[in-house]
C-alpha positions as CSV (number, residue, x, y, z in Angstrom):
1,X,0.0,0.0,0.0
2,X,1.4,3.4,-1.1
3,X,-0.2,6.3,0.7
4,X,0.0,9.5,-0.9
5,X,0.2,13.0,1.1
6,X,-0.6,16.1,0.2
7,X,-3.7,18.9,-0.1
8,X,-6.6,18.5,-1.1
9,X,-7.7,20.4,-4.8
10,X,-10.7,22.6,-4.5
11,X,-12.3,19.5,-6.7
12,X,-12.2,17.4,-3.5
13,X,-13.6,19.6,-1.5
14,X,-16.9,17.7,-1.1
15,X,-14.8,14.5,-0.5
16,X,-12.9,16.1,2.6
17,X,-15.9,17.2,4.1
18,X,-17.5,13.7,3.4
19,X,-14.6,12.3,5.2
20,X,-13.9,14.6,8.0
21,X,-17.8,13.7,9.0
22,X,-17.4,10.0,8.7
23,X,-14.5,10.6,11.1
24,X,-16.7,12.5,13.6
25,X,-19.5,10.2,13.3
26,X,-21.5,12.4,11.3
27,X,-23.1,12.6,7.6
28,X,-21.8,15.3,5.7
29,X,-24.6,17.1,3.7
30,X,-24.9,20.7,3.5
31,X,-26.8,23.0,1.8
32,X,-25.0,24.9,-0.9
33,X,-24.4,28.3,1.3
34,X,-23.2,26.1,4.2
35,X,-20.9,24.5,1.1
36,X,-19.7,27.6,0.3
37,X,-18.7,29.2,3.6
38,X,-16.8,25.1,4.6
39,X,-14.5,26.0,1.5
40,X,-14.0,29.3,2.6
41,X,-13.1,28.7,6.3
42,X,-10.9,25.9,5.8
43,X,-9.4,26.2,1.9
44,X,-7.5,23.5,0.4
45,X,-4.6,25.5,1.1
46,X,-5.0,24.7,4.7
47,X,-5.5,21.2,4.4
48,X,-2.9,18.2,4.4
49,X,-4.5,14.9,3.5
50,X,-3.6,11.1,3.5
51,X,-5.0,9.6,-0.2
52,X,-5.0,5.7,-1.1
53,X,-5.4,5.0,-4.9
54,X,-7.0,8.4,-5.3
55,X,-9.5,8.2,-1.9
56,X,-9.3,10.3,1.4
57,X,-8.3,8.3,4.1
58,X,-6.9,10.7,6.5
59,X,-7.2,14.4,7.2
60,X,-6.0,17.1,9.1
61,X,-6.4,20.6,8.6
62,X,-5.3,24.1,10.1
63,X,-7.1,27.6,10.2
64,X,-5.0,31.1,10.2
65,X,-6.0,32.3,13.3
66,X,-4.5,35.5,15.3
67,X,-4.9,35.6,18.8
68,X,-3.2,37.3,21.8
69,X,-0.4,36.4,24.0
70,X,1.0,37.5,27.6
71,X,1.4,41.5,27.1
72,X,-1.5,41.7,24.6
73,X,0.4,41.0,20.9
74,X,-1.5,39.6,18.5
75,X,0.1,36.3,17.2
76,X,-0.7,33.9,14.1
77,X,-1.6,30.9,15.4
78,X,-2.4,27.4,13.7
79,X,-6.0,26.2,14.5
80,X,-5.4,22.9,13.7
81,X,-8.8,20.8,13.2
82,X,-10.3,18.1,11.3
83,X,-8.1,15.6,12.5
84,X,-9.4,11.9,11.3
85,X,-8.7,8.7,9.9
86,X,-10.5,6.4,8.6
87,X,-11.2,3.1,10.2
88,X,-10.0,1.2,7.3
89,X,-6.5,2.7,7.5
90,X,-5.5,2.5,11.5
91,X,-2.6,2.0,13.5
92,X,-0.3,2.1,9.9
93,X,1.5,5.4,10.5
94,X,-1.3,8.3,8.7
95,X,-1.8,10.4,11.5
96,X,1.6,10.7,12.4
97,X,3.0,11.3,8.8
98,X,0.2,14.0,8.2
99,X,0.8,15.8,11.6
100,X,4.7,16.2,10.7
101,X,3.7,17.5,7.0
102,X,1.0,19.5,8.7
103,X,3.2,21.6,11.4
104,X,6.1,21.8,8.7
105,X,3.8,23.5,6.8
106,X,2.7,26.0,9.2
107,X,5.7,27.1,10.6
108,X,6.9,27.9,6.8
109,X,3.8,29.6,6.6
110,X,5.2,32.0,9.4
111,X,3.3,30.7,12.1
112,X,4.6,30.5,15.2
113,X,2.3,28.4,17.8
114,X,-0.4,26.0,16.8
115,X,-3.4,25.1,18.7
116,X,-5.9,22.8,19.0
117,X,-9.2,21.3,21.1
118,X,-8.3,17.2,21.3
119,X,-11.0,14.7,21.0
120,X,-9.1,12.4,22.9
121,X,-6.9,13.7,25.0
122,X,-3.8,10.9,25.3
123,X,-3.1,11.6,21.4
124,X,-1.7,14.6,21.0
125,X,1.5,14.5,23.4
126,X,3.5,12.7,21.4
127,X,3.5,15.2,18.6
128,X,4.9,18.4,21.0
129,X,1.6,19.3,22.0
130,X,0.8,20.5,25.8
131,X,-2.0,21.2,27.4
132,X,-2.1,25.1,28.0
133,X,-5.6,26.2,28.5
134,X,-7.9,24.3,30.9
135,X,-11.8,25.0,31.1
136,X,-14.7,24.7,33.5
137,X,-18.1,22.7,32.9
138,X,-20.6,24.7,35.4
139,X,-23.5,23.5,36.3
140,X,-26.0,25.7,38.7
141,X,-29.5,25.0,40.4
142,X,-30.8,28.5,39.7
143,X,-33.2,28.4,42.3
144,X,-30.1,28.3,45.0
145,X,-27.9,30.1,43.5
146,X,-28.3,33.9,44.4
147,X,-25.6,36.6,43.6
148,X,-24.2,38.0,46.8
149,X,-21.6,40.0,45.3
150,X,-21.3,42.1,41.7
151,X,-19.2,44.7,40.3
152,X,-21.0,48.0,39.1
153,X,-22.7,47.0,36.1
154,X,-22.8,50.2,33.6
155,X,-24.3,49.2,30.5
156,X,-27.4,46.8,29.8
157,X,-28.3,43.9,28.1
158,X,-30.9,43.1,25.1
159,X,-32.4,40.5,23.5
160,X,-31.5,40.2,20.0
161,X,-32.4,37.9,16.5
162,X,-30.6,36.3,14.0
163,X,-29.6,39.1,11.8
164,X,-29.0,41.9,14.4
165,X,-26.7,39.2,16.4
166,X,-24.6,38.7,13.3
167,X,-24.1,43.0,13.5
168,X,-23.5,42.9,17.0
169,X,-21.4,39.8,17.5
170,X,-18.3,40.2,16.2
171,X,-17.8,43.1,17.9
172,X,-18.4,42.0,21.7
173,X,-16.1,38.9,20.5
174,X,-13.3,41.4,19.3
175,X,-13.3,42.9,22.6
176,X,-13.1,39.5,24.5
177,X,-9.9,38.6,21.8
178,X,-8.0,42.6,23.3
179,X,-9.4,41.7,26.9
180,X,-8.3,37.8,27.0
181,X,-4.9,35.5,25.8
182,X,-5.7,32.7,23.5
183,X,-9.2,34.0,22.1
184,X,-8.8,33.7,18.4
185,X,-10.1,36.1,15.9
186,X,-13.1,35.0,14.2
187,X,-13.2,36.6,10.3
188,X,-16.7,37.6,8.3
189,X,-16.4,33.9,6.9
190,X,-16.4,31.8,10.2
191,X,-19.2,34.7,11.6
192,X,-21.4,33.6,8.3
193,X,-21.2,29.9,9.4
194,X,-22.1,30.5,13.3
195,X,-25.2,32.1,11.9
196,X,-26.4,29.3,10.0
197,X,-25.6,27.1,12.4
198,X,-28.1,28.5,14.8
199,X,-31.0,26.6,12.4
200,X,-29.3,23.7,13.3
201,X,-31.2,23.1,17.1
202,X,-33.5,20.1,16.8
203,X,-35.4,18.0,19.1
204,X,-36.3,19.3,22.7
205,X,-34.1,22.3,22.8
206,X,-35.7,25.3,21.9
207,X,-34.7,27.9,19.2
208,X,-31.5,29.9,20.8
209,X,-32.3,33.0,22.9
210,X,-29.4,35.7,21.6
211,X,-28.5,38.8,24.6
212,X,-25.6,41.2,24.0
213,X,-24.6,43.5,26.7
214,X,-23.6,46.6,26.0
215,X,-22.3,50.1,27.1
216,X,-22.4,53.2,26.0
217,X,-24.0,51.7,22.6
218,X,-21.1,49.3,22.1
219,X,-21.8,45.7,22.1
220,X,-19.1,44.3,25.0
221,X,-20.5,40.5,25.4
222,X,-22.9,38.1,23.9
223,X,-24.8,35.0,25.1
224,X,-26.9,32.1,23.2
225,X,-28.9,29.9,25.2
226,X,-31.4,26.9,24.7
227,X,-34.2,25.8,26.9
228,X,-35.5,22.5,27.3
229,X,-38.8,21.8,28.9
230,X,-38.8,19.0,31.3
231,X,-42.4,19.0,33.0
232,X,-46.2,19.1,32.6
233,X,-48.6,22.1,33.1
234,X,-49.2,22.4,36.8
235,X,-46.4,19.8,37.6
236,X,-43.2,21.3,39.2
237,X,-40.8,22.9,36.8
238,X,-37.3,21.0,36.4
239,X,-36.2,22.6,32.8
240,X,-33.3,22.8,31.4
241,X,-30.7,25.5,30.6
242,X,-27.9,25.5,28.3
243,X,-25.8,28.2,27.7
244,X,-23.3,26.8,25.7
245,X,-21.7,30.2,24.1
246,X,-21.4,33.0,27.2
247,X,-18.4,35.7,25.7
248,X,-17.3,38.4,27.6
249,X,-14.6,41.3,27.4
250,X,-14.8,42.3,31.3
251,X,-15.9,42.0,34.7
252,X,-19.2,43.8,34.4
253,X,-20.0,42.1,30.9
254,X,-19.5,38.9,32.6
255,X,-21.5,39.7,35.5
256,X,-24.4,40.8,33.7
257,X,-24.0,38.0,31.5
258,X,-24.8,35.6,34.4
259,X,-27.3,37.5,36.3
260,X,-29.2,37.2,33.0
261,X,-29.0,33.5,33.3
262,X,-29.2,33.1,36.5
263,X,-32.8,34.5,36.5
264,X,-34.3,32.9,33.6
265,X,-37.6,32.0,34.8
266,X,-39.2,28.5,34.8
267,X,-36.2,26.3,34.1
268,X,-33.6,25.7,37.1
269,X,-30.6,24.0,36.1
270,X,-28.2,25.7,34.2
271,X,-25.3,24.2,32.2
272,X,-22.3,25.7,30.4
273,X,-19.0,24.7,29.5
274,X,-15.7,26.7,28.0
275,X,-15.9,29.1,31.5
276,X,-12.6,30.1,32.2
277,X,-10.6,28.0,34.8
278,X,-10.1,31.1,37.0
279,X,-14.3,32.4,36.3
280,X,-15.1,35.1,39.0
281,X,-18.3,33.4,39.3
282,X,-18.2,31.1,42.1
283,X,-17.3,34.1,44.1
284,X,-20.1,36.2,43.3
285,X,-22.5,33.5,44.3
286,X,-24.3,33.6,47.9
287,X,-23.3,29.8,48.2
288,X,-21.0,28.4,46.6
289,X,-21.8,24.6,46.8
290,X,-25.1,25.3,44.4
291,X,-22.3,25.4,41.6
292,X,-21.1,22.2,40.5
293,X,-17.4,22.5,38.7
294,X,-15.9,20.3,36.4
295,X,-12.6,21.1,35.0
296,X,-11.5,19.6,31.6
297,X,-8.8,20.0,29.2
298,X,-9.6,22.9,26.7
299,X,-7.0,24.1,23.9
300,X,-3.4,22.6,23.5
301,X,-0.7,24.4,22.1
302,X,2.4,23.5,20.2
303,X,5.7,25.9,19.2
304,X,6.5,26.0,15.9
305,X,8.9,28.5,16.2
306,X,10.6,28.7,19.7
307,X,12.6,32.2,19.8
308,X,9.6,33.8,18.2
309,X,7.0,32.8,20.2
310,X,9.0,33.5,23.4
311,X,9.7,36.7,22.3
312,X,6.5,38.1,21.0
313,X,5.1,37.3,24.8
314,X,5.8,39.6,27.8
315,X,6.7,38.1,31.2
316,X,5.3,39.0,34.6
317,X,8.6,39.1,36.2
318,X,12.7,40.3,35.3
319,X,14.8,37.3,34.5
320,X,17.5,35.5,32.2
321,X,17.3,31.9,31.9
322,X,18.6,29.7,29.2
323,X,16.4,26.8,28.5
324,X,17.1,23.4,26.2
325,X,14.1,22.3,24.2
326,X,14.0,18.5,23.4
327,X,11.6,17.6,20.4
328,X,11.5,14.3,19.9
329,X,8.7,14.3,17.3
330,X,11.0,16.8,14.9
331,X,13.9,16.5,16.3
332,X,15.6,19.0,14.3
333,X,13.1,21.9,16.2
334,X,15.3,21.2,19.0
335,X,17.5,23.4,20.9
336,X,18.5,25.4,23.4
337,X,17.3,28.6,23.5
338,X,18.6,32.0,25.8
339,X,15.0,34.1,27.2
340,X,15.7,37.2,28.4
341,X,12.3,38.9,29.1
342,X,10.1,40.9,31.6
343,X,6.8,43.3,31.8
344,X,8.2,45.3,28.9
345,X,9.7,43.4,26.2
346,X,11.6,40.0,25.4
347,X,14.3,38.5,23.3
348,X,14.7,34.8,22.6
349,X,17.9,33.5,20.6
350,X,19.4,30.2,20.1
351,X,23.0,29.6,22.1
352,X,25.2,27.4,23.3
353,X,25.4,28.5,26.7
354,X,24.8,25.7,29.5
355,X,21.1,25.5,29.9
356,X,19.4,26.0,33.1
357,X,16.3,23.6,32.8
358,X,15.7,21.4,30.6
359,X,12.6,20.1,29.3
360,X,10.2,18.7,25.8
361,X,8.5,20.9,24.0
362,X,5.3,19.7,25.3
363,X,5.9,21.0,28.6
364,X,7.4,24.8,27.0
365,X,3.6,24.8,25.4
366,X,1.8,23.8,28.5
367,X,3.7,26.9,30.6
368,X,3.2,29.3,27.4
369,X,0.2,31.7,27.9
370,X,0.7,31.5,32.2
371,X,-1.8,28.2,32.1
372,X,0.2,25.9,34.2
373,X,3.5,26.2,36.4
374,X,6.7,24.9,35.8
375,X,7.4,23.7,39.5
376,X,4.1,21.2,39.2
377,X,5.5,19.9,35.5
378,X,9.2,19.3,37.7
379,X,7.3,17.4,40.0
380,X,5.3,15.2,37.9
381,X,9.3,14.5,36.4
382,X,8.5,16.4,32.9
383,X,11.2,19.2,33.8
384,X,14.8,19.0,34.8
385,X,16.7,21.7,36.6
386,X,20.0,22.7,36.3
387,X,20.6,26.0,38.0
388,X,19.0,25.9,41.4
389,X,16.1,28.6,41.8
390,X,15.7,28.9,37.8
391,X,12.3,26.8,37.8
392,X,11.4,29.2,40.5
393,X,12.0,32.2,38.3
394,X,10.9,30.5,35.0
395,X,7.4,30.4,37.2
396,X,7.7,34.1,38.2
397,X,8.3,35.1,34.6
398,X,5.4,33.1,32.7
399,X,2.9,33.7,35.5
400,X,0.2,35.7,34.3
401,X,-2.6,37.7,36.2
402,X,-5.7,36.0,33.8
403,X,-5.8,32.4,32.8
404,X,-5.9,32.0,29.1
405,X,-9.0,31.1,27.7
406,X,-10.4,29.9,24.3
407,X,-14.3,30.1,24.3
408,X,-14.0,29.5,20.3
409,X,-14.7,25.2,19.5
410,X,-12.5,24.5,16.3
């Protein structure tokens, strides 16, 4: 068997879509506007496929996103996405051989991180991925769950429909990608394809209820939310909410945003996932055991480029430390690499200086946007140290005052 790998032509378009389905356990058949916006959002350009005799058996695929780092610059970053292969073709190498031709092809494109949500989470580690932004499920009875404690609240929330929410939208999701690290930009195509999406709600769920909140005019957070009707006329109420799209820009926006779902009437459990691991919420609330937390892997990131991406980041504290990158998926990414960095600028160049820690780059990824400490990865034996108090510092530099967060499924 000769497998062949390359992108897909815009010819097989329909084929990668077909296939990416399959993969997801899905059926593959839009409409021809949906069609249009799929080739649009993720071109063939993008793509890097496995063929067999002419047939997709593997695919993996990458959007241009932007999003921000530690200090607020606006990075490209690799949404990689659409990762499948077929049953047929298993356990014979695919995945592996795509991924390589995939994040080659990235980082040529300039890209400097890539990022991704994992559908299983024990795959991607072995190809220099780490795990740098975790999430929250939440789940609230609302009929316990009181706010106690609120920031002033200047502006005001509406209820909006299809059309005005695809005016309003993008702008409360702009601010969330200036007020938040790892948000990616979302462009006029991807916007086109969350609004037809919303026609996608079947059985119990009701059609989504659209708010924005916004002050002085401008539109500063968004929320969609389905209800699902769980009991009889004159039986107790036990409906369902399920906010599964809550974006906000700051801590009034988010505030409103929950006292808005915290009072809708007649259904008393509330769901959400993609909160933020550090969410303000449980400390607004009057009791704190009426919210259920489940915290869950979100987005992992890989390097592409090392001295670029630690360089276009600011670091919380001063510090110098020369660190030696081990890839063992490309190996000839690895390195060792001298950061030099603080609050108002870094560099990042390669050297041959001794290193001070040592470690893969699937741990470098997990401590890049302040999601997880160094010290915890050196005691779970991912991290070496060489200099005595560098992990220490390495922690003090990448720490950041926000978690990242990636409310955006890709």
């Amino acid at each position: 068997m000769t497998i062949e790998y390359r992108q897909i032509t815009p010819a097989e378009h329909r084929a990668f879509g077909t296939t990416v389905e399959r993969g997801f356990g899905g059926h593959y058949m839009p409409d021809q506007e949906q069609y249009r916006l799929d080739k649009l959002s993720l071109a063939p350009e993008m793509s890097m496929c496995a063929f067999d005799g002419g047939e997709i058996v593997g695919t993996t695929g990458a959007h241009p996103f932007e999003s921000a780092v530690p200090g607020g610059a606006i990075v490209r970053n690799a949404g990689v996405t659409a990762v499948t292969v077929a049953t047929t073709h298993r356990r014979q190498g695919l995945l592996t051989n795509m991924m390589t031709r995939l994040l080659q092809q990235e980082r040529e494109k300039g890209q400097p991180v890539a990022s991704l949500w994992a559908s299983e989470s024990v795959i991607y580690g072995r190809f220099g991925f780490g795990m740098a932004i975790q999430h929250e499920q939440f789940r609230i009875d609302t009929r316990k769950a009181a706010i106690k404690n609120s920031p002033e609240i200047p502006g005001k929330i509406r209820f909006v429909d299809r059309d005005e929410s695809r005016k309003v939208f993008p702008a409360a999701w702009e601010a969330a990608v200036l007020a938040n690290v790892g948000v990616p930009r979302r462009n006029e195509v991807h916007w086109d394809r969350w609004l037809i999406g919303l026609g996608d709600t079947k059985g119990e769920w009701s059609k989504p209820f659209l708010v924005v909140y916004e002050e002085d005019g401008e539109p500063r957070g968004y929320a969609k939310y389905m209800l699902k009707d769980l009991n009889t006329f004159g039986v107790e109420a036990h409906g369902l909410i399920n906010a599964d799209d809550v974006v906000h820009s700051s801590p009034a926006s988010h505030a409103a945003l929950w006292k808005h779902l915290l009072n809708v009437d007649l259904y008393d459990t509330l769901s959400t996932w993609r909160s933020p691991s550090d969410d303000s919420l449980p400390w607004m609330l009057a009791d704190q055991r009426q919210l259920e937390r489940k915290p869950y892997d979100g987005v992992w990131y890989r390097l592409l480029d090392i001295a670029e991406a630690l360089s276009t980041r600011t670091y919380l504290a001063d510090g110098s430390l020369v660190l030696e990158v081990q890839d063992s998926f490309i190996p000839e990414w690895s390195g060792r690499f001298e950061l030099a960095g603080g609050p108002d600028g870094a560099t990042c160049v390669p050297t041959t200086k001794p290193a001070d820690i040592t470690l893969p780059t699937a741990s470098l990824a997990a401590i890049y946007l302040g999601g997880a400490k160094l010290g915890d990865l050196e005691r779970a034996g991912r991290v070496e140290e060489s200099t005595d108090g560098s992990i220490a510092l390495a922690d003090a530099m990448f720490a950041t005052v926000k978690q990242p967060w990636c409310p955006l499924m890709f």
